[in-house]
C-alpha positions, -999 to +999 in steps of 0.1 A: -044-387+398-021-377+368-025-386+334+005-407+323+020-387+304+017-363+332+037-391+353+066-396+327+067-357+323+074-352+360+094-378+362+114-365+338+122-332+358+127-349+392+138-384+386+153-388+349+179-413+359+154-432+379+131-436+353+159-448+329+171-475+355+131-488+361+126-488+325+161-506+319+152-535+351+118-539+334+131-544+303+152-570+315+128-591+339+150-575+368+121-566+389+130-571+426+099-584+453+104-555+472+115-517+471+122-488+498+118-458+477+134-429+501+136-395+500+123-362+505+085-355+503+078-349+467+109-359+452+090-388+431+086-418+450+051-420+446+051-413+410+075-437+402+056-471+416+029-456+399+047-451+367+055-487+368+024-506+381+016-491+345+043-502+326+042-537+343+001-540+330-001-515+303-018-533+268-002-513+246+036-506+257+053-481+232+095-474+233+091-486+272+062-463+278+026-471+286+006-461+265-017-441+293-048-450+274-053-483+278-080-495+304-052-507+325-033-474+330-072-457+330-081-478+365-045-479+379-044-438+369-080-432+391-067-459+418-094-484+407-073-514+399-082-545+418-046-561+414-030-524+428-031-525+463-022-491+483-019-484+517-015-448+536-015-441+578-047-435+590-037-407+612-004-408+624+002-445+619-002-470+592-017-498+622-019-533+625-050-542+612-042-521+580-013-547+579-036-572+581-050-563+551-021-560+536-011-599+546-047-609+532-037-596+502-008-610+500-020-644+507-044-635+475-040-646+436-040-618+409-078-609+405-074-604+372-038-616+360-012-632+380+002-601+387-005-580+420+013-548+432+015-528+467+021-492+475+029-483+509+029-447+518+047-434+543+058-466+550+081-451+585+050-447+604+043-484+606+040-491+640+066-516+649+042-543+656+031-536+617+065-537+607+071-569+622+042-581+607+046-569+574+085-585+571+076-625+566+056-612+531+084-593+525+109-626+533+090-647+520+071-633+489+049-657+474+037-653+433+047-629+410+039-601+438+060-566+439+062-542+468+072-506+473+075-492+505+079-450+502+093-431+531+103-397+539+118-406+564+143-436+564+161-435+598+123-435+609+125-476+593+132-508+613+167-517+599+150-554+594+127-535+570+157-517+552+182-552+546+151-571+531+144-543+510+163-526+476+165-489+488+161-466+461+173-436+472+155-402+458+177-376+453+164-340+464+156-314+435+185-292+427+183-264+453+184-237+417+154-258+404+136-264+432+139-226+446+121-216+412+096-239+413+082-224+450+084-188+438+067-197+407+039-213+431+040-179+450+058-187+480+083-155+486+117-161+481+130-164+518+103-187+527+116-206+493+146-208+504+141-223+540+112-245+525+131-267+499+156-278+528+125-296+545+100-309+507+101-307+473+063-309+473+048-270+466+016-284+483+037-294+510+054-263+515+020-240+512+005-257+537+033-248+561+024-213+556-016-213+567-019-185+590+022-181+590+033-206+609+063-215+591+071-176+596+068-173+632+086-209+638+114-193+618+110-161+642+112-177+675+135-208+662+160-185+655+156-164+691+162-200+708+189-207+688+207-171+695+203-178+734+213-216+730+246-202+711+255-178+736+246-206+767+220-185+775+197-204+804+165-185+791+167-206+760+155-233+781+122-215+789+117-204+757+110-241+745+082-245+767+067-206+763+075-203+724+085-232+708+060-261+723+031-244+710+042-243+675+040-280+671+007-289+675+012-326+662+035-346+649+042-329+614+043-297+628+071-310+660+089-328+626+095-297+606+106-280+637+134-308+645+143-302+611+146-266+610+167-269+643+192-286+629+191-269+594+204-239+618+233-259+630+243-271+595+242-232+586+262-224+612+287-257+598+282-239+566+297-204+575+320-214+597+337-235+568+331-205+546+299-218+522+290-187+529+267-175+499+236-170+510+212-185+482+233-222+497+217-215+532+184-225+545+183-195+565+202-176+546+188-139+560+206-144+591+242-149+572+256-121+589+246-128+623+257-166+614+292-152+610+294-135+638+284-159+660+312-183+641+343-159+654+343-175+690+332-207+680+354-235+674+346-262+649+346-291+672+318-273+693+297-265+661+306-305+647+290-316+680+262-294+684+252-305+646+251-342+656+228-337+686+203-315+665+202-342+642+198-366+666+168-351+680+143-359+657+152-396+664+142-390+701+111-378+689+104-411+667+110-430+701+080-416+718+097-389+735+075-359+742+084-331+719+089-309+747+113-333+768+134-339+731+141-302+732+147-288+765+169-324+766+184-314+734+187-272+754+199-290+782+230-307+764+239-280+739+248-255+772+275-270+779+292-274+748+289-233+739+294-222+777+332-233+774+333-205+745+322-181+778+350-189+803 
């Protein structure tokens, strides 16, 4: 766990006007029951409620900092705090009877003071039972109790969830920034490039290059997508020979969805002329993005961005990943076989 300092530091870089506001609504009493911190894997979410479960029981406060020192920040810092309650999926889910945890907890006094806080990573893969569960505490808080759900994922929420919540929306890293920060981790400058479209976590981003898979689902991403462009019928078995493969669970199928429809935006991009290169997530393929723009109108490209998009949804409503994309193959014919006749 990072030091403090370490915490205000990063911060800082990724989330200065967040850390501003937090320090501001603390300052004031302002502190809401219950936060949605969203946005894009390491953008700060988690940082931030940790940042202020210190500030709230930090001993030794200085100029709206804790001190980091303190036993307080020491336990919260190495997750040993018995009024700091966190909760992450086990597996792919965060399940019911980690909810009912939770609700014990809830339904608990401050161990030590009489004030208790909850973390709740990747709070959109609550199962919906969990949710459901989980939204009484949230309606009904009871003490001086403070919650913060953080997703990666909003849309992923149940919008019950989202109106009982403040959402704090993360901003993502500034594409200039963030693209430095890869290559300085070693990740080549292509793969940078693509990468800080789906994280701004480097550990995130190097574990989607084990054994290159983020290089080959780049490779035969963008062979589907040529054939799907053209209204090409054997991009329909290439989801099932090449692309089903790649994602071996639900992460992997994610970051596929993802890169799908970063393709689509790139081909928005070009065909509105946002044309330079280091603004595209797969910005190698620029030239063949253009040409591919020339007999495309940008009604067909407007549509065929909305059902990319869309596709990931499909996937969070227990549709195989397989059936979301020859679905998704299926509908995207039509729209560029016109461009044929």
């Amino acid at each position: 766990m990072a030091t403090t300092d370490e915490l205000t530091t990063t911060l800082m870089a990724k989330q200065p006007a967040l850390l501003a506001a937090f320090k501001h609504i603390i300052t004031q009493k302002h502190l809401a029951h219950a936060y949605l911190f969203a946005g894009m894997a390491g953008a700060g979410q988690h940082e931030l409620a940790v940042w202020i479960a210190q500030r709230l029981f930090c001993h030794h406060v200085v100029a709206d900092e804790p001190d980091g020192t303190c036993d307080e920040c020491l336990r919260i810092a190495n997750g040993q705090h018995p009024d700091i309650v966190t909760v992450a999926p086990d597996g792919q889910s965060i399940h019911v009877d980690q909810v009912r945890y939770l609700k014990a907890e809830f339904s608990k006094s401050a161990v030590e003071g009489n004030r208790k806080i909850f973390i709740i990573s990747d709070a959109e893969k609550m199962t919906a039972s969990a949710a459901n569960s989980l939204l009484k505490f949230i309606e009904e808080p009871s003490g001086n109790v403070t919650a913060f759900l953080l997703t990666t994922n909003k849309q992923l929420m149940l919008p019950t969830i989202i109106s009982r919540t403040q959402v704090i929306e993360f901003p993502p890293l500034r594409a200039a920034e963030l693209q430095q920060l890869f290559e300085q981790a070693g990740i080549p400058p292509q793969q940078a490039q693509i990468l800080r479209q789906l994280t701004n976590s480097v550990a995130q981003a190097q574990n989607w290059l084990v054994d290159d898979w983020l290089t080959t689902a780049v490779t035969q991403l963008w062979r589907w997508f040529s054939q799907v462009v053209k209204g090409d019928a054997r991009s329909f078995v290439a989801v099932q020979t090449n692309l089903v493969s790649l994602g071996k669970d639900a992460a992997q199928q994610g970051v596929l969805l993802d890169l799908v429809a970063s393709l689509f935006q790139d081909l928005l991009q070009v065909h509105f002329k946002v044309e330079a290169p280091n603004e595209l997530s797969f910005g190698q393929y620029q030239e063949q993005l253009k040409a591919m723009t020339a007999t495309l109108q940008a009604s067909q490209l407007v549509t065929a961005t909305e059902l990319a998009l869309a596709a990931k949804r499909q996937l969070a409503s227990n549709i195989s990943f397989q059936n979301v994309l020859e679905g998704l193959t299926l509908q995207l014919w039509p729209i560029f076989q016109k461009t044929l006749k």
